[in-house]
C-alpha positions in Angstrom: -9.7 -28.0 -22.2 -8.1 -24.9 -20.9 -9.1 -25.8 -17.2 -8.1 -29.6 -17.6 -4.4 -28.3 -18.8 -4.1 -25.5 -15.8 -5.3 -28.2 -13.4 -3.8 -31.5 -15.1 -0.5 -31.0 -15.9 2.6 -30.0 -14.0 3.3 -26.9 -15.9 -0.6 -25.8 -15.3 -0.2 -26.0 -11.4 3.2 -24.3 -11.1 1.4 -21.3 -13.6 -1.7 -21.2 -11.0 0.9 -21.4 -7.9 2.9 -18.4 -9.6 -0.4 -16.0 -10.4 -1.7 -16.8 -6.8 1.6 -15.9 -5.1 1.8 -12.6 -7.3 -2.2 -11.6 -6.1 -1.2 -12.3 -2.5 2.0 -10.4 -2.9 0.0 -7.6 -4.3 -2.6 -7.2 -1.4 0.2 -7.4 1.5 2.0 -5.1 -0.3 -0.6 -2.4 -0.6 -1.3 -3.3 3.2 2.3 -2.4 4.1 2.1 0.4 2.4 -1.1 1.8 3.6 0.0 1.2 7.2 3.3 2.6 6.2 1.2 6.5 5.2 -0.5 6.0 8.2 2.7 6.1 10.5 4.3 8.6 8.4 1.7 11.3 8.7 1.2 9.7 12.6 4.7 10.8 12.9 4.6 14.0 11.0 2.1 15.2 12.7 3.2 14.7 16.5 6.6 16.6 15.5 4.9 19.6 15.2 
C-alpha cells in the first residue's frame, strides 16, 4: 500500500523527487567540501 501511494499519486512522486534531491545535495555537498580542505591545507602549506 505504502509503495502503491509513493509511486501512484502526485503527492507520492513529488515526496520521492524531494528526498532524492536532498541525498544528492548531501553527497555534492560533502564533495565540495572535501575538495575545499584539500585546497585549504594545499594552500596553507605552500605559504610557508
Amino acid at each position: 500500500m505504502a509503495w502503491h501511494l509513493l509511486f501512484g499519486s502526485d503527492i507520492g512522486l513529488l515526496s520521492l523527487f524531494t528526498i532524492v534531491f536532498i541525498i544528492c545535495m548531501a553527497i555534492y555537498l560533502v564533495f565540495f567540501v572535501r575538495n575545499r580542505i584539500r585546497e585549504d591545507e594545499r594552500n596553507h602549506r605552500l605559504e610557508r
